[in-house]
C-alpha positions as CSV (number, residue, x, y, z in Angstrom):
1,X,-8.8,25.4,-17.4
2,X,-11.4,22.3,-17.8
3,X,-11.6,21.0,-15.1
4,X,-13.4,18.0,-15.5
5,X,-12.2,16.6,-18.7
6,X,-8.5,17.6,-17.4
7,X,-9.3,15.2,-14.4
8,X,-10.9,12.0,-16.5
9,X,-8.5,12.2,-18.4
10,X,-6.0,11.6,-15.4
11,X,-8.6,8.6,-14.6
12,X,-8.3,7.0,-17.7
13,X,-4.6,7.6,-17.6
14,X,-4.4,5.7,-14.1
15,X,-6.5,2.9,-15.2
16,X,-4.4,2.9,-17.8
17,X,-0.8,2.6,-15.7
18,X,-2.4,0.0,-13.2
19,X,-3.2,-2.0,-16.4
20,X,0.6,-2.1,-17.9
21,X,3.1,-1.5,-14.9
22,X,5.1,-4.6,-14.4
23,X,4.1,-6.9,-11.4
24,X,6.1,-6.4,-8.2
25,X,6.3,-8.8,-5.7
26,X,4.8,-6.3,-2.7
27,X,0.8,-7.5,-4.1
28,X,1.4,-10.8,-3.0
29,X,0.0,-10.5,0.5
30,X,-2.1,-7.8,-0.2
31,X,-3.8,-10.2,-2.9
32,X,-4.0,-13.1,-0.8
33,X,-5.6,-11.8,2.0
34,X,-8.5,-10.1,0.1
35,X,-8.9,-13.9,-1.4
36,X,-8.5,-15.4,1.8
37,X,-10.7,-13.0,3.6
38,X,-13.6,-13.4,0.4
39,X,-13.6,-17.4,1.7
40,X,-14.2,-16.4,4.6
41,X,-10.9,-16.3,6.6
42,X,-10.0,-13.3,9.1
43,X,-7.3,-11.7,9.1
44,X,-4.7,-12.5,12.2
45,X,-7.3,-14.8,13.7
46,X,-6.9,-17.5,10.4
47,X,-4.0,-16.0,8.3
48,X,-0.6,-13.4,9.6
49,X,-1.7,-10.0,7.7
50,X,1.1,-7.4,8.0
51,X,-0.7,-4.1,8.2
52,X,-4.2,-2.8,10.2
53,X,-6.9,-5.1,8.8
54,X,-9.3,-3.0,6.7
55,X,-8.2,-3.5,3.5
56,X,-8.8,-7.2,3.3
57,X,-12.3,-6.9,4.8
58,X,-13.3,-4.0,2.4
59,X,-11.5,-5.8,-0.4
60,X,-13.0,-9.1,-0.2
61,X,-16.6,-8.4,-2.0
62,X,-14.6,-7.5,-4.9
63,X,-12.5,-10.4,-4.9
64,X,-15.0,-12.7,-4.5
65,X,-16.8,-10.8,-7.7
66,X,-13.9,-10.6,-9.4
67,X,-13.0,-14.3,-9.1
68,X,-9.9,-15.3,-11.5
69,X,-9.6,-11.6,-12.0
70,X,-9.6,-10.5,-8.5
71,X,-5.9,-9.3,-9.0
72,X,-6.8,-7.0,-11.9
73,X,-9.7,-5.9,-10.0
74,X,-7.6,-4.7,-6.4
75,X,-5.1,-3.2,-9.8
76,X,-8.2,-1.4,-11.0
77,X,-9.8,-0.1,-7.9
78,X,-6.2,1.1,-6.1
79,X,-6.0,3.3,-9.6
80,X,-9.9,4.8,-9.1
81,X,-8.8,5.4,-5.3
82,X,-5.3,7.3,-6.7
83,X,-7.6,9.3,-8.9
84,X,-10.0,10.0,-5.9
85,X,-6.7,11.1,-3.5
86,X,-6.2,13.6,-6.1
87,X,-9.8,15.0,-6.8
88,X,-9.8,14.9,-2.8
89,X,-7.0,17.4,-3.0
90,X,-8.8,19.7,-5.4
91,X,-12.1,20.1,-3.9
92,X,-10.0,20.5,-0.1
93,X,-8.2,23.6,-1.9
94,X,-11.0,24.7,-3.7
95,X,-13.3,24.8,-0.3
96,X,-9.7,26.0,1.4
97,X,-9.8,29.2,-0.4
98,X,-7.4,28.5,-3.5
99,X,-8.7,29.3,-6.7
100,X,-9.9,26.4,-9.4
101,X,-6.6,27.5,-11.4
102,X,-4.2,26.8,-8.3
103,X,-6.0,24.1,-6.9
104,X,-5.9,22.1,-10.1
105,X,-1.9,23.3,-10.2
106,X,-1.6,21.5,-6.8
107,X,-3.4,18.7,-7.5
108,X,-2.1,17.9,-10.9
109,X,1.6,18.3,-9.1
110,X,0.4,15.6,-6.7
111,X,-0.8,13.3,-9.8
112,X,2.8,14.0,-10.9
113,X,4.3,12.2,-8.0
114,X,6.4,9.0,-8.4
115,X,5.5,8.1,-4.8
116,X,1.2,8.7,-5.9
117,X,1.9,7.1,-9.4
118,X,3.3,3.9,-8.1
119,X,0.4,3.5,-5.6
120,X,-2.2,3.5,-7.6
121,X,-1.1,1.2,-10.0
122,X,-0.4,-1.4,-7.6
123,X,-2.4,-4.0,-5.8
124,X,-1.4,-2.7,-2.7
125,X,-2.9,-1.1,0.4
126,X,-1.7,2.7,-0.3
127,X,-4.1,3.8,-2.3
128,X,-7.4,3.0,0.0
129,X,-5.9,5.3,2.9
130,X,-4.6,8.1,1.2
131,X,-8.2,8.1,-0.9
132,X,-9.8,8.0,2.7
133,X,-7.3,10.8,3.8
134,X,-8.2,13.0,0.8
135,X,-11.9,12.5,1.5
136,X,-11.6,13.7,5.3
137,X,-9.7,17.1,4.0
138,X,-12.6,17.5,1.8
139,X,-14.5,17.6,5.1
140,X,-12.3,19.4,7.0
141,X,-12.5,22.2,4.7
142,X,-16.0,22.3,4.9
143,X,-18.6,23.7,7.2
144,X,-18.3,23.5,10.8
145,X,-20.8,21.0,10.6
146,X,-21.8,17.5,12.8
147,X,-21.3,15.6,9.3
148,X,-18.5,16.8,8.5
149,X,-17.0,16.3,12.3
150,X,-18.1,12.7,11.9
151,X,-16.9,12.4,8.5
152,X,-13.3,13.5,9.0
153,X,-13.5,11.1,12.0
154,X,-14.7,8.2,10.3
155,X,-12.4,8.5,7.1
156,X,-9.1,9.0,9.2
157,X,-9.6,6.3,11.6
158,X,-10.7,4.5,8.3
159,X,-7.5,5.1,7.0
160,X,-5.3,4.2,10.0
161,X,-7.4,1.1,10.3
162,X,-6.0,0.7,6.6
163,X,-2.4,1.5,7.2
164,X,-0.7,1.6,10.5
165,X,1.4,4.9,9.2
166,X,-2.0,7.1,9.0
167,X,-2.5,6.7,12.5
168,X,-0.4,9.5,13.4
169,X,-2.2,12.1,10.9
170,X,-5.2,10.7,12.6
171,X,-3.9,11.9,16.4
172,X,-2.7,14.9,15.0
173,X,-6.2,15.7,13.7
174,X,-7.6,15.0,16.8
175,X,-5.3,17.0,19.0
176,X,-6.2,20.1,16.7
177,X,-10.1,20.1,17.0
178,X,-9.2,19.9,20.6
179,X,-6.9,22.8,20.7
180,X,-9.5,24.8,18.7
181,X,-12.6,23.0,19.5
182,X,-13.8,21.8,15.9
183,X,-16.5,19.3,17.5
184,X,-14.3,17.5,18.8
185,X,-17.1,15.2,20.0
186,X,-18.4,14.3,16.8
187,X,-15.2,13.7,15.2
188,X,-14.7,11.0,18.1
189,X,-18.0,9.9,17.3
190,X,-16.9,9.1,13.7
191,X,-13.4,7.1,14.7
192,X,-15.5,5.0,16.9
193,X,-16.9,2.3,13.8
194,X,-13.1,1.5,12.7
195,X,-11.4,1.7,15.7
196,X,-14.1,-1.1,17.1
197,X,-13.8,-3.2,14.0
198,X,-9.6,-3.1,14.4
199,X,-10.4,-3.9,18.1
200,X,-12.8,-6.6,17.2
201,X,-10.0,-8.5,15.2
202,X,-7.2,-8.0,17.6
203,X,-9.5,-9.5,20.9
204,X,-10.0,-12.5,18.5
205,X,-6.3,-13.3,18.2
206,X,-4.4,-10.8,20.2
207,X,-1.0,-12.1,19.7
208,X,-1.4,-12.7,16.1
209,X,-2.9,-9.1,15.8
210,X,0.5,-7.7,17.7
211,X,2.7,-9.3,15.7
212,X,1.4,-7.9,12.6
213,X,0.6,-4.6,13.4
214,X,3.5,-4.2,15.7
215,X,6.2,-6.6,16.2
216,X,7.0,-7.2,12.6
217,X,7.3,-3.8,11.0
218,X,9.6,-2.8,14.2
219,X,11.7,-6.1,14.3
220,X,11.9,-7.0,10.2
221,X,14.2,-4.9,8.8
222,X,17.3,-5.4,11.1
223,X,16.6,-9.3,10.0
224,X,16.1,-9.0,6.5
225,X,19.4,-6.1,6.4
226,X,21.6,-7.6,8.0
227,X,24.4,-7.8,6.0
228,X,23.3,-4.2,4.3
229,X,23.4,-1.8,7.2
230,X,24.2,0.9,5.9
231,X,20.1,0.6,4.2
232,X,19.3,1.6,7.8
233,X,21.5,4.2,8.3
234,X,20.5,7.7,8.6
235,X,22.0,9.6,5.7
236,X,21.0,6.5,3.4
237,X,17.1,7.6,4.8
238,X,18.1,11.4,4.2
239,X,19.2,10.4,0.5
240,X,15.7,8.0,-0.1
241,X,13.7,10.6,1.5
242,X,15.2,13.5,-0.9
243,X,15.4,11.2,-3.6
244,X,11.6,10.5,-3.4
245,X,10.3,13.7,-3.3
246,X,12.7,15.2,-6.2
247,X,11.0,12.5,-8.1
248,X,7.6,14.9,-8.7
249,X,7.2,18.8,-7.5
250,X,6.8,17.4,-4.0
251,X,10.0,19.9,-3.3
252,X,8.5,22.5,-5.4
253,X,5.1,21.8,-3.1
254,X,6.7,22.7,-0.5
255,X,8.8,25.9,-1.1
256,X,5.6,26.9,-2.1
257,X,3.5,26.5,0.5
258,X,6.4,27.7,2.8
259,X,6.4,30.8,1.2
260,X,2.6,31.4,1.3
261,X,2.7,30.7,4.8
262,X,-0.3,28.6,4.4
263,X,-0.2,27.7,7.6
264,X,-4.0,28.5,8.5
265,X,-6.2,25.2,9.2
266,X,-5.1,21.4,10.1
267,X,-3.0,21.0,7.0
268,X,0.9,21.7,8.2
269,X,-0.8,19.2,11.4
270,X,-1.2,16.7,8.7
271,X,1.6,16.8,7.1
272,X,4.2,17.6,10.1
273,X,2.7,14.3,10.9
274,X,2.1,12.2,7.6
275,X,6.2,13.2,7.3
276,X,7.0,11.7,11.0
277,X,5.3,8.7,10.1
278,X,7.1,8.0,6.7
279,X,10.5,8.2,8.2
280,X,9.7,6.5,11.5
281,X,10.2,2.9,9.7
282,X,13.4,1.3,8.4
283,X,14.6,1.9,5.7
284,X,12.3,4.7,4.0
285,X,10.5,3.6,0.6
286,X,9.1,5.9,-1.8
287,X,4.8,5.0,-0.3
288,X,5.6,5.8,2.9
289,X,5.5,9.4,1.7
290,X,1.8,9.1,0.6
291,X,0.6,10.2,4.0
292,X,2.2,13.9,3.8
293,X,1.4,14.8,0.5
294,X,-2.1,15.5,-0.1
295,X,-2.4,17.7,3.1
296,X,0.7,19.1,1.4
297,X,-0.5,20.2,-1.9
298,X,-3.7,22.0,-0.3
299,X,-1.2,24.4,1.5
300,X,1.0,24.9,-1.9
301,X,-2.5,25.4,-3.6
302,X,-3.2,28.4,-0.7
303,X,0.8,29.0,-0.7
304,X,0.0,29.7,-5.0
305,X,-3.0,31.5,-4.3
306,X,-1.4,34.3,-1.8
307,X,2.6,34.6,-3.5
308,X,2.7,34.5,-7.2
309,X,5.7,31.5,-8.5
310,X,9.4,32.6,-9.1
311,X,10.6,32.3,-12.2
312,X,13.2,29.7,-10.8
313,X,10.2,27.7,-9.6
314,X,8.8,28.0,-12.8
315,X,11.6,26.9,-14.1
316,X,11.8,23.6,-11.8
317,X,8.5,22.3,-12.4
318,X,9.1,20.6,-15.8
319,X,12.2,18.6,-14.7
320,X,10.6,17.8,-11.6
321,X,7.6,16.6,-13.1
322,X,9.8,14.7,-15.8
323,X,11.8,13.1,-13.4
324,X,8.4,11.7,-11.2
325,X,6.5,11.0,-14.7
326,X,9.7,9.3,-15.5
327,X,9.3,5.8,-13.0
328,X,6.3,5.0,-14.9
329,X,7.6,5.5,-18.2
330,X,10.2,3.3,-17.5
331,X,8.5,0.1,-16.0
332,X,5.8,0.9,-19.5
333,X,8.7,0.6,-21.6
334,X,10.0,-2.6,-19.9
335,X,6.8,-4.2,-20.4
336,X,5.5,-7.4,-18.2
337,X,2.1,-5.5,-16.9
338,X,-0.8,-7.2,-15.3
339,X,-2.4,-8.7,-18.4
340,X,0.3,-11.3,-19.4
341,X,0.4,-12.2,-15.4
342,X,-3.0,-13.1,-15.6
343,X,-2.3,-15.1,-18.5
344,X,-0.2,-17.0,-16.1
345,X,-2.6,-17.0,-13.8
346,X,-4.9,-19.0,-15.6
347,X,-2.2,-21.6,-17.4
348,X,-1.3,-22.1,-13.5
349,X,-5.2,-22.4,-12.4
350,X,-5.8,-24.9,-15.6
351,X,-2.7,-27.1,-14.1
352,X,-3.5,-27.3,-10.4
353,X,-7.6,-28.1,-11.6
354,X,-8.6,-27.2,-8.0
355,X,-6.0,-29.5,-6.6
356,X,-6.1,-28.0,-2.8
357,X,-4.1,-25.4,-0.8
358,X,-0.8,-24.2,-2.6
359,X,2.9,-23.3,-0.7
360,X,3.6,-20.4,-2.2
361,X,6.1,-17.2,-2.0
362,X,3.6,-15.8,-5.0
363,X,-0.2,-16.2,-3.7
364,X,-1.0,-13.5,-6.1
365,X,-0.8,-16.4,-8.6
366,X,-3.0,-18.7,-7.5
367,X,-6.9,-18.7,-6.1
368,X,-6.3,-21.0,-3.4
369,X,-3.4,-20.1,-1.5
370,X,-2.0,-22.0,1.4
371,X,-3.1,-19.7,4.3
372,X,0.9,-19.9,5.8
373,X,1.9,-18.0,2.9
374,X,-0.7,-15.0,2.9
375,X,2.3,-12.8,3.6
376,X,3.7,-13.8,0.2
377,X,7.7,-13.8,0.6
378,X,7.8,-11.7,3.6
379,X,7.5,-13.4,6.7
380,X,9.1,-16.6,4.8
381,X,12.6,-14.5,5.0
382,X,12.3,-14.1,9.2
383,X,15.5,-15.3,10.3
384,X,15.9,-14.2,13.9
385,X,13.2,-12.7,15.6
386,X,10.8,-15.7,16.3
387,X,11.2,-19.3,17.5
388,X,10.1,-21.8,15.7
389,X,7.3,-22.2,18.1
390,X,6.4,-18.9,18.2
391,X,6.6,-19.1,13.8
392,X,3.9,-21.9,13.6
393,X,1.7,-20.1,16.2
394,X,1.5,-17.3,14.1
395,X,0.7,-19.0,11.1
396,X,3.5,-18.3,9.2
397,X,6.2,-21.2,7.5
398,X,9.7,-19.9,7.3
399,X,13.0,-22.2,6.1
400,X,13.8,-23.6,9.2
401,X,10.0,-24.7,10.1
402,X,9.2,-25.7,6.8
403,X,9.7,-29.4,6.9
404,X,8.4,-29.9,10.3
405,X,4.8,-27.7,9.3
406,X,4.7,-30.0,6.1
407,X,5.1,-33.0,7.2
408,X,2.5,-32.2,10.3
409,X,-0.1,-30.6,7.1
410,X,1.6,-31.2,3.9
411,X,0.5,-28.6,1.0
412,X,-1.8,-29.5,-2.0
413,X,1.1,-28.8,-4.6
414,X,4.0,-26.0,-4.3
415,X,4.5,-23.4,-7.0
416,X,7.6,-21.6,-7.5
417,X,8.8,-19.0,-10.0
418,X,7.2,-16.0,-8.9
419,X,10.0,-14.7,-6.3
420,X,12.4,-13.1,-8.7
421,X,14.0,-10.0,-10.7
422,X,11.0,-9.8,-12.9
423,X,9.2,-9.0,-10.0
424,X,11.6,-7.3,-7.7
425,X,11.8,-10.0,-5.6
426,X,14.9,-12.3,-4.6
427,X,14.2,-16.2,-6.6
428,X,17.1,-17.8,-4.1
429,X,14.2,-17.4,-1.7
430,X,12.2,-20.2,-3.1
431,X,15.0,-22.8,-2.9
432,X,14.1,-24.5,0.4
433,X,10.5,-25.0,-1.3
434,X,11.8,-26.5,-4.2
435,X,14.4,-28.9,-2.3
436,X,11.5,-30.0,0.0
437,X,9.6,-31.1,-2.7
438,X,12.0,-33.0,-4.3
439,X,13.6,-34.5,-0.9
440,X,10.1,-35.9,-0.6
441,X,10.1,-37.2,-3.7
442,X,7.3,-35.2,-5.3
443,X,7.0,-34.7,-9.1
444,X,7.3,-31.7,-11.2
445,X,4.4,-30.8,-13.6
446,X,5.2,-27.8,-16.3
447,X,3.6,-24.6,-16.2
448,X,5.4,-22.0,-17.8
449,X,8.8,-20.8,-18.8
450,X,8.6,-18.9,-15.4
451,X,6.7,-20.9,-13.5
452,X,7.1,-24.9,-12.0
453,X,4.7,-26.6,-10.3
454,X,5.5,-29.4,-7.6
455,X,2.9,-32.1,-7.0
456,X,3.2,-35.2,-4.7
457,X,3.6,-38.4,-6.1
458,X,0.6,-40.0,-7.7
């Protein structure tokens, strides 16, 4: 096989997918706090940010570069880091022990994944972490060397400091070059820059930072499923879980590896872990599985190395590969990728003409959102689990504080129309916005067919 045209080809394929998959409501705050953050607002100390903070800080060069196009950019970038979590997988088999033949197998099956394709073509923080991931395997497969020890320390705190569920891959590093002392001193060394930086952020606003990282992730879900338990049930995270993985050759990735007994190395640490922490949230979606996979296709590239395929897994790897090619090919199909958003983008910008902050569920649409709504429609549908003290402390506006927060710092205009089906989000969400607006009397201004803009009265 040729390698290296086999593997820019993926690349341009990926560029490619970020460039026409449909827009999903999940950018929004991952959008508005690299925007926020490139004007020079912090995350939890100026604006509520969901997730571990290193995302928005890395981000924000590239928004502020980007400018109007800052959403295509994140788009762009997310799809070079996918592409990067796979050659990561490659050159960690490779230096592993698998042949180039099997290790291109393994990573090629992770590029096949439904749960890696949907990642990397969206503006959202899964990419950057599972890229940094893939780059510490790399060195973990290396020499037993100080830079590599600091390396795999620096690009797995990196990640966690990314996303909260790559913390646990992270300890379970670190607990095996303890057990068979792999420098464990220099690895330490290497966690120290991100774990000081996440530190750094969370002294500044320490309540803010807990609520985020912590308090949100545990206490959301029983809010916003309230009248769907069953989403939170056990068997319905058995059935997503399967479902996920049987979308790709994730399943096949593991028989494989299973009977290889590639157990040899930190990899089944890895992804014993990167597993725990995809089905330690409620419910389970199909990103949360990023964590387990790359660790998991080394071993299947080993597993392939020492036990030849049956012919029934020979069999399975076209409909498996069909059914996680198959996502994608769907939302193509549908149409509604990023370019016609950013057409949007711009008929929105060329309305509001730099009018101010603007209240919206759908930051992702606008260049200057109103800091209260950097979590997009997320922390607008808490219901339960703060007081409305508590809501306006953290910088966040939901329904029932709305009018008071307004009327104490009114927004520059509101813009609704971006909370909906086409973008998997819910559009009842938005009503309270637009009955505020026209309870106070403001005016609408048109936009789009999708889109309305509220302004006050001149």
């Amino acid at each position: 096989m040729r390698t290296r045209p086999i593997l820019l080809l993926l690349l341009i394929l990926l560029l490619a997918l970020a460039m026409a998959r449909p827009v999903d409501h999940d950018e929004s705050q991952y959008v508005a706090a690299a925007t926020l953050t490139a004007k020079g607002l912090l995350p939890y100390r100026d604006y509520a940010y969901l997730q571990t903070p290193l995302q928005p800080l890395l981000f924000a060069p590239v928004a502020a570069l980007a400018g109007v196009w800052a959403w295509l950019a994140l788009r762009l970038i997310n799809a070079l880091l996918g592409w990067l979590t796979v050659v990561g997988v490659f050159v960690a088999a490779r230096r592993a022990g698998a042949g180039k033949r099997m290790a291109l197998i393994a990573a090629l099956g992770l590029a096949a994944c439904d749960i890696l394709l949907f990642s990397a073509a969206m503006a959202r923080n899964d990419a950057l972490p599972a890229a940094m991931l893939a780059g510490a395997m790399v060195a973990m497969a290396g020499d037993r060397t100080r830079t590599n020890a600091l390396s795999a320390g620096l690009l797995l705190a990196g990640a966690a400091a990314a996303k909260i569920s790559y913390a646990l891959p992270a300890a379970a590093f670190g607990l095996w070059v303890l057990w068979r002392q792999k420098r464990p001193g220099w690895v330490a060394l290497g966690a120290l820059l991100p774990a000081a930086l996440v530190a750094w952020l969370c002294w500044l606003a320490p309540a803010d930072a807990l609520f985020g990282i912590l308090t949100f992730p545990a206490k959301a879900p029983a809010d916003f499923y309230a009248g769907r338990p069953w989403k939170l049930s056990l068997a319905a995270k058995v059935v997503d879980t399967l479902k996920f993985l049987a979308l790709g050759p994730a399943l096949l990735a593991l028989v494989a590896a299973w009977r290889g007994r590639a157990a040899a190395g930190p990899w089944p640490w890895l992804a014993l872990a990167g597993f725990a922490a995809a089905l330690l949230p409620e419910p389970t979606w199909r990103q949360y599985l990023l964590p387990a996979l790359p660790p998991l296709f080394v071993m299947a590239a080993l597993g392939l190395q020492r036990a030849v395929p049956t012919r029934t897994m020979r069999l399975a790897v076209v409909p498996l590969v069909a059914a996680g090619l198959t996502p994608s090919l769907i939302a193509l199909v549908q149409g509604g990728g990023i370019l016609p958003a950013m057409r949007e983008r711009a008929a929105i910008a060329r309305v509001l003409a730099g009018r101010g902050p603007v209240a919206t569920l759908s930051p992702q649409f606008v260049a200057d959102p109103d800091s209260r709504f950097a979590t997009g429609p997320f922390a607008f549908r808490i219901r339960r689990f703060l007081s409305p003290a508590d809501e306006g402390a953290r910088r966040i506006v939901t329904p029932r504080t709305l009018a008071a927060q307004f009327a104490a710092r009114p927004p520059a205009a509101i813009l609704v129309g971006g909370e909906g089906k086409w973008t998997s989000g819910d559009d009842a969400l938005e009503a309270p916005l637009e009955a505020w607006a026209r309870g106070q009397g403001w005016r609408q201004v048109p936009v789009s067919a999708r889109f309305r803009l509220w302004a006050p009265p001149r």
